[in-house]
N, CA, C and O atoms as a Tinker XYZ file with bonds, in Angstrom:
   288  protein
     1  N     86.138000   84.672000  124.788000    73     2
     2  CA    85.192000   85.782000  124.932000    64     1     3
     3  C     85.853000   87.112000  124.542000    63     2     4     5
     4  O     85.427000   87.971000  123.770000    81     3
     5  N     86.811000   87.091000  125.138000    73     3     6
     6  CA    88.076000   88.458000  124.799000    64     5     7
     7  C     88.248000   88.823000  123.478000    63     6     8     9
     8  O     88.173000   89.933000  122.951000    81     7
     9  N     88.568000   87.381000  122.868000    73     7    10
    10  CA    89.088000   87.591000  121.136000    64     9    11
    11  C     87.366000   87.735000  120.233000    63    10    12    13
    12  O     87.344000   88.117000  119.062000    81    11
    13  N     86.201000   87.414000  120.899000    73    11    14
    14  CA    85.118000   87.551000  119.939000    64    13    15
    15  C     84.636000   89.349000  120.049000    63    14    16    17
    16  O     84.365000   90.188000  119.191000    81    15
    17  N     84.697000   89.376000  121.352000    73    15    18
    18  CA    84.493000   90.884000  121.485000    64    17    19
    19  C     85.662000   92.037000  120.953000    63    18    20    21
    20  O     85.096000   93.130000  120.926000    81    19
    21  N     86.728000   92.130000  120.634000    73    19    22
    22  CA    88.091000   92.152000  120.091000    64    21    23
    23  C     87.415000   92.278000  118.439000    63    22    24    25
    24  O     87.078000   93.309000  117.857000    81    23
    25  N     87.379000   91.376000  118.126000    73    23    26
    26  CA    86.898000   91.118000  116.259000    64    25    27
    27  C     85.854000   92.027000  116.693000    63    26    28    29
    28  O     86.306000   93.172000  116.719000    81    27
    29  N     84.396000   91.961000  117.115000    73    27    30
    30  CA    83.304000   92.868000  116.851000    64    29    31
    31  C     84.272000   94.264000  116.948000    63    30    32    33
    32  O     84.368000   94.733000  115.814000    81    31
    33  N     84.835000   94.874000  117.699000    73    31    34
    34  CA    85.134000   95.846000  118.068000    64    33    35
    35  C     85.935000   96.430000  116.912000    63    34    36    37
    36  O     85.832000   97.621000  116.617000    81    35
    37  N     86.647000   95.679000  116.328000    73    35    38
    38  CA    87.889000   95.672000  115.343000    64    37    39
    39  C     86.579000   96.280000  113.949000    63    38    40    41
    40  O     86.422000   97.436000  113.555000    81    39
    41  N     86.040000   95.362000  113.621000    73    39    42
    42  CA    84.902000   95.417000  112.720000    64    41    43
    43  C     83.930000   96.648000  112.744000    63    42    44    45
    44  O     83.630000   96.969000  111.594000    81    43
    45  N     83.374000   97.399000  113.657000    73    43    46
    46  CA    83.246000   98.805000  114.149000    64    45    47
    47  C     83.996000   99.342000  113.364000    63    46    48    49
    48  O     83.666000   99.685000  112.229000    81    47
    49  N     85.080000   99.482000  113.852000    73    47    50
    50  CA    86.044000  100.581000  114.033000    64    49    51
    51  C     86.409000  100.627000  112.509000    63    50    52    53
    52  O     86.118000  101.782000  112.197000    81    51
    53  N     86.821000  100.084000  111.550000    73    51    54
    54  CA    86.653000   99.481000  110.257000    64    53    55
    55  C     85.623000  100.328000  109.240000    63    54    56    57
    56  O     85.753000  100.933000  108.176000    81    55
    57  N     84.489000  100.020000  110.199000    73    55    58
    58  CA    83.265000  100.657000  109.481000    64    57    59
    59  C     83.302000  102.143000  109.661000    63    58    60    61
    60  O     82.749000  102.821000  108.794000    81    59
    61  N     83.873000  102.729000  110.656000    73    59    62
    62  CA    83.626000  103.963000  111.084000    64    61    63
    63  C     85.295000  104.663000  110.547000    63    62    64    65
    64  O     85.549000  105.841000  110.797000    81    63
    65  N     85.900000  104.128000  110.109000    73    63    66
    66  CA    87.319000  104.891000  109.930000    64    65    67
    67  C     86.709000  104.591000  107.740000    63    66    68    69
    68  O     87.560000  105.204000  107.096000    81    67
    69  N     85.885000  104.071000  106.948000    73    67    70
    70  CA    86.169000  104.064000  105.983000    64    69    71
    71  C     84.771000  104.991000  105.718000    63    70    72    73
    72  O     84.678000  105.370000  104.551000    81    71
    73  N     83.708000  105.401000  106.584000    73    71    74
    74  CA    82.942000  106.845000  106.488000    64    73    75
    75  C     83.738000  107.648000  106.625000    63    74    76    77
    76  O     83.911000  107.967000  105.449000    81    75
    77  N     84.696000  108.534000  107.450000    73    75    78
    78  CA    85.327000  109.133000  107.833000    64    77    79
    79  C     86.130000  109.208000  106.394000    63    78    80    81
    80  O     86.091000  110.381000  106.022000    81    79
    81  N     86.637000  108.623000  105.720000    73    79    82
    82  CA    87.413000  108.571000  104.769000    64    81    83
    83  C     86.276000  109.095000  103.097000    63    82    84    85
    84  O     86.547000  109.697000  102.058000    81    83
    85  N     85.403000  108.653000  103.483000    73    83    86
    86  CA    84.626000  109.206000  102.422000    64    85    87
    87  C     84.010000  110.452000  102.816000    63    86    88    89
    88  O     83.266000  110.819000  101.906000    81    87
    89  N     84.007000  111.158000  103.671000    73    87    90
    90  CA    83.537000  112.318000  104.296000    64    89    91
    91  C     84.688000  113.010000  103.769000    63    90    92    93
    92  O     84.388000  113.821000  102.892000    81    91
    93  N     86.133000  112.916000  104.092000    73    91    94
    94  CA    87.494000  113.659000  103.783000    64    93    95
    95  C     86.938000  113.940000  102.034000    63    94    96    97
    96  O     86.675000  115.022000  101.509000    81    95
    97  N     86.901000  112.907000  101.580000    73    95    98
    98  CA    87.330000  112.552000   99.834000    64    97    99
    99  C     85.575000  113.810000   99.071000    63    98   100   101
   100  O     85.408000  114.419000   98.015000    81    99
   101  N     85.007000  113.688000   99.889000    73    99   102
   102  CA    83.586000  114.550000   99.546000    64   101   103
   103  C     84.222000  116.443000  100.137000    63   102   104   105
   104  O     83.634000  117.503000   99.917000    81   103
   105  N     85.325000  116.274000  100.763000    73   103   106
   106  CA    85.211000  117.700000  101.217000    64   105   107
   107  C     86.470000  118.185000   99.751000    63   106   108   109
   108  O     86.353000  119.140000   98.984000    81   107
   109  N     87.299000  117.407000   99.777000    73   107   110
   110  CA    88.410000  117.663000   98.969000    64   109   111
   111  C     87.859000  117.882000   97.605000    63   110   112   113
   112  O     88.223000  118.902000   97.020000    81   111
   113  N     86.855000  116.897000   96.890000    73   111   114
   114  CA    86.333000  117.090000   95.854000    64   113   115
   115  C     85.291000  118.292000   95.298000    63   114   116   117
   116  O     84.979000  118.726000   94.189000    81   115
   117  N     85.004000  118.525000   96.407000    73   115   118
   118  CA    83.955000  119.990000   96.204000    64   117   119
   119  C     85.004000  121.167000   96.830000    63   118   120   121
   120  O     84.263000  122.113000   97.095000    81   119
   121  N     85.995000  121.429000   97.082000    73   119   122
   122  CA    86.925000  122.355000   97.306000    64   121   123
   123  C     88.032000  122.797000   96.270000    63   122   124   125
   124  O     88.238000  122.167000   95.232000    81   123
   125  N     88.778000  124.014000   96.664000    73   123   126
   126  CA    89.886000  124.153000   95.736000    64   125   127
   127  C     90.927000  123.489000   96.745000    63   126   128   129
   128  O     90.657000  123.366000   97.940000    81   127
   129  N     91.906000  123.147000   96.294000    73   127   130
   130  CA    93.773000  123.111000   95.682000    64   129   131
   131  C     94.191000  123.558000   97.704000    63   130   132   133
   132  O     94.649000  122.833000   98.587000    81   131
   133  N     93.929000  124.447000   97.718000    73   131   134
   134  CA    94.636000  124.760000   99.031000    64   133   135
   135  C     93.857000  123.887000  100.392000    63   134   136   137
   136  O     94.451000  123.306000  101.300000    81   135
   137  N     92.508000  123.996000  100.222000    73   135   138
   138  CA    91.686000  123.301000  100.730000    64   137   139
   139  C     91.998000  121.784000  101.280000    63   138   140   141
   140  O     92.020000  121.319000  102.419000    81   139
   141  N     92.190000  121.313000  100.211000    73   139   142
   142  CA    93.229000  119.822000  100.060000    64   141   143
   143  C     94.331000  119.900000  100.819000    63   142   144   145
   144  O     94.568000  119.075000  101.701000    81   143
   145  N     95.312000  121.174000  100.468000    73   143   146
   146  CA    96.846000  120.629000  100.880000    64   145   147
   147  C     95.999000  121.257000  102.764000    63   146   148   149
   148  O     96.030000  120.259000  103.484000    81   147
   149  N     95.550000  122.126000  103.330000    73   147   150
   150  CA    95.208000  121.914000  104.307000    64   149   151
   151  C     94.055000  120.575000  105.303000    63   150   152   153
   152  O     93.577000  120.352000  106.415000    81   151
   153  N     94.103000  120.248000  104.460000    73   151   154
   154  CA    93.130000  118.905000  105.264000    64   153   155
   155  C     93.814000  117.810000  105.042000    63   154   156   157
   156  O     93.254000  116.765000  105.370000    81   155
   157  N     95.305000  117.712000  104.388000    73   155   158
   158  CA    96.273000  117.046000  104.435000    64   157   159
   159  C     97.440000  116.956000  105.686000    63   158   160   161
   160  O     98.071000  116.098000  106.303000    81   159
   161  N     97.294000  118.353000  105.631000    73   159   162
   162  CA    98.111000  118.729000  107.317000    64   161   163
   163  C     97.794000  118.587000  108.066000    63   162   164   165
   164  O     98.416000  117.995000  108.947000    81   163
   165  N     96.672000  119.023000  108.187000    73   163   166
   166  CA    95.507000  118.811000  109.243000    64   165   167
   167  C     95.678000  117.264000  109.773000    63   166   168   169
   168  O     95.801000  117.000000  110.969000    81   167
   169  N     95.671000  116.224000  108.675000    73   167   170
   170  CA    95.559000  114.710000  109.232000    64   169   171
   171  C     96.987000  114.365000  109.515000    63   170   172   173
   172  O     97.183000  113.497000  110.366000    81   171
   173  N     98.003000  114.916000  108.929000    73   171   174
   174  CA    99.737000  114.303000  109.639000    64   173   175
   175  C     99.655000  115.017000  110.789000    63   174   176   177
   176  O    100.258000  114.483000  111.719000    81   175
   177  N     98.941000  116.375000  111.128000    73   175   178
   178  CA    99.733000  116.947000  112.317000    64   177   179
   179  C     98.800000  116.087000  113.760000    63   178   180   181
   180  O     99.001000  116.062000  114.974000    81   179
   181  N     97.769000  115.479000  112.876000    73   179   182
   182  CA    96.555000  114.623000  114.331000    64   181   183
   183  C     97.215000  113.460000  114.212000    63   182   184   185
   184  O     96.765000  112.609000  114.979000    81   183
   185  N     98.456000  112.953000  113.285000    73   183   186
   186  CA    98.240000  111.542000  113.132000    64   185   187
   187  C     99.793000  110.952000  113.865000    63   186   188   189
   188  O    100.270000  109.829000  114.028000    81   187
   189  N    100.366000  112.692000  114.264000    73   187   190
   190  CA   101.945000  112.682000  115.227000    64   189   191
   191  C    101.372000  112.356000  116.853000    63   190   192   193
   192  O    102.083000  111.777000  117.674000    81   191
   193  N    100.402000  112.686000  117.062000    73   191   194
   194  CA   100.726000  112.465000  118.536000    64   193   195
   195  C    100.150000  111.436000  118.937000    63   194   196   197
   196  O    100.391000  111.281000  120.134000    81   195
   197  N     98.997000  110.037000  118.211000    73   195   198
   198  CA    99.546000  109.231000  118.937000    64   197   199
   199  C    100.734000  108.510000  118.993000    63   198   200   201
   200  O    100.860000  107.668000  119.882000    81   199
   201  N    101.478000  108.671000  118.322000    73   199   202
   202  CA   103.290000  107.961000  118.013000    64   201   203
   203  C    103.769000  108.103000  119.044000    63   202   204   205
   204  O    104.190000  107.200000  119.767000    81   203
   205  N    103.782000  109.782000  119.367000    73   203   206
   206  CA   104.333000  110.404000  120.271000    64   205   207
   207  C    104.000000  109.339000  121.490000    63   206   208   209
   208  O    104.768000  108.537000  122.021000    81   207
   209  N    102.739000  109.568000  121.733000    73   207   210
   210  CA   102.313000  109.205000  123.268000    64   209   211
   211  C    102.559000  107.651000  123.249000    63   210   212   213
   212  O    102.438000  107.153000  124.369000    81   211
   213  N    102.881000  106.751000  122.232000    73   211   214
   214  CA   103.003000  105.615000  122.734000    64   213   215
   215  C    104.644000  105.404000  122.446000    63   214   216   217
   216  O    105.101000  104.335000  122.850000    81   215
   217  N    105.364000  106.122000  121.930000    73   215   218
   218  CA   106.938000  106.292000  121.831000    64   217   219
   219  C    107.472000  106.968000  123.438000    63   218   220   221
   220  O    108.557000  106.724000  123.966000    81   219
   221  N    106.708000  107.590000  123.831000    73   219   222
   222  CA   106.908000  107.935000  125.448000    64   221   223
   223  C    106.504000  106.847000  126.186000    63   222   224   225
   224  O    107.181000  106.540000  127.167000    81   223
   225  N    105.588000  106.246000  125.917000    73   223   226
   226  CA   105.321000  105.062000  126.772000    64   225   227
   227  C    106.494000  104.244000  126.993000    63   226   228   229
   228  O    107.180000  104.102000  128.005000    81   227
   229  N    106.623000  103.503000  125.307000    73   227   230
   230  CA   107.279000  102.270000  125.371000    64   229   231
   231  C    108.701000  102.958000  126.221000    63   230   232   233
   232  O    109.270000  102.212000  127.018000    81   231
   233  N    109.214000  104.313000  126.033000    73   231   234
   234  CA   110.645000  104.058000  126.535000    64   233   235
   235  C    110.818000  104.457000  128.154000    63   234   236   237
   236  O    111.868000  104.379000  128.791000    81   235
   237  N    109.382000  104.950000  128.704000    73   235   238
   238  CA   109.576000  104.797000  130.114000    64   237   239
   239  C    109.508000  103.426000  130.453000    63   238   240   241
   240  O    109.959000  102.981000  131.509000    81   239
   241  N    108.983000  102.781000  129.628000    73   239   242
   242  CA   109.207000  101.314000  129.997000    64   241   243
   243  C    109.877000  100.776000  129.966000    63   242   244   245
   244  O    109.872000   99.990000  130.914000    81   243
   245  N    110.785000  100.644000  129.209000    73   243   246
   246  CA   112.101000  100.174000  128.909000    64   245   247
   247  C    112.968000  101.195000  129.872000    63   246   248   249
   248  O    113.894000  100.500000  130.289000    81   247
   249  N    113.035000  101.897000  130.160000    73   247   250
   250  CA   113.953000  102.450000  131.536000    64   249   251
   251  C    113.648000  101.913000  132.551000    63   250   252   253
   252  O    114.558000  101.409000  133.208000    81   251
   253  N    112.546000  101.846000  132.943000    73   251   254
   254  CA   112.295000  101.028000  134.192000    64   253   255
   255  C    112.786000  100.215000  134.519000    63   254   256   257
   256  O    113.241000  100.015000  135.645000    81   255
   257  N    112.829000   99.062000  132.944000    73   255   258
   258  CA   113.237000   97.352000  132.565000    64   257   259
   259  C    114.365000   97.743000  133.083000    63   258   260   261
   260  O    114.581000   97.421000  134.251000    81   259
   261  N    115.408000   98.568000  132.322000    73   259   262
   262  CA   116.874000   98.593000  132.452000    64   261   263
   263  C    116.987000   98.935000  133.907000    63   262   264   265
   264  O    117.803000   98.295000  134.570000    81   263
   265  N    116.238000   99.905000  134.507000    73   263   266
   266  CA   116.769000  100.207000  135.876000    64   265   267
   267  C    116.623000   98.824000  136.968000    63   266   268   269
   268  O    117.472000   98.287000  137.679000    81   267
   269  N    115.413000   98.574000  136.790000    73   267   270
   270  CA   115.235000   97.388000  137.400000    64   269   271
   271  C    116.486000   96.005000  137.919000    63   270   272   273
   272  O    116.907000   95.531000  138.975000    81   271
   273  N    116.752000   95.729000  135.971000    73   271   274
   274  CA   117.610000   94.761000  135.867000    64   273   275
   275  C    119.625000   95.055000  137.132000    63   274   276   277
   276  O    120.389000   94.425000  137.863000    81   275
   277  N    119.392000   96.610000  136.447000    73   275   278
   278  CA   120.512000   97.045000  137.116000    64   277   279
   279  C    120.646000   96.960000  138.539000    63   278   280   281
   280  O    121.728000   96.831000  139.113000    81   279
   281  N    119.393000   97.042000  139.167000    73   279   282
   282  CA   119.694000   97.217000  140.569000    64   281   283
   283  C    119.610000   95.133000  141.124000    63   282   284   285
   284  O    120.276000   94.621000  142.024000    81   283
   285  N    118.596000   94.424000  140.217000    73   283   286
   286  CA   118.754000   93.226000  140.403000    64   285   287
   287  C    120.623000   92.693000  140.259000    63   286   288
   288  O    120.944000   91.516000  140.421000    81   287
């Protein structure tokens, strides 16, 4: 049940990230030059923090692991 709802969900998300992508490619094409290099930044500087937030995750987790093990 998990993995069928999982695929639908996957399949969504698919559909809605390759509008989004033709929405970008329609703004860039009817714009100038600077326009572009800002809606370029625009997407690396949105596309750092989830890294961030799951690079903070994984290594409070892994401290835990290690603290854990240490006191075992």
């Amino acid at each position: 049940m998990k993995k069928a709802l999982f695929t639908i969900l996957f399949l969504f998300l698919i559909q809605m990230s390759n509008a989004q992508c033709a929405m970008c490619k329609a703004v860039v094409e009817s714009g100038d030059l600077s326009e572009a290099e800002g809606l370029n930044s625009g997407i690396l500087y949105l596309m750092i923090f989830p890294y961030l937030l799951v690079g903070t995750l994984f290594f409070f987790i892994i401290r835990s692991k290690i603290k854990k093990n240490k006191i075992d």
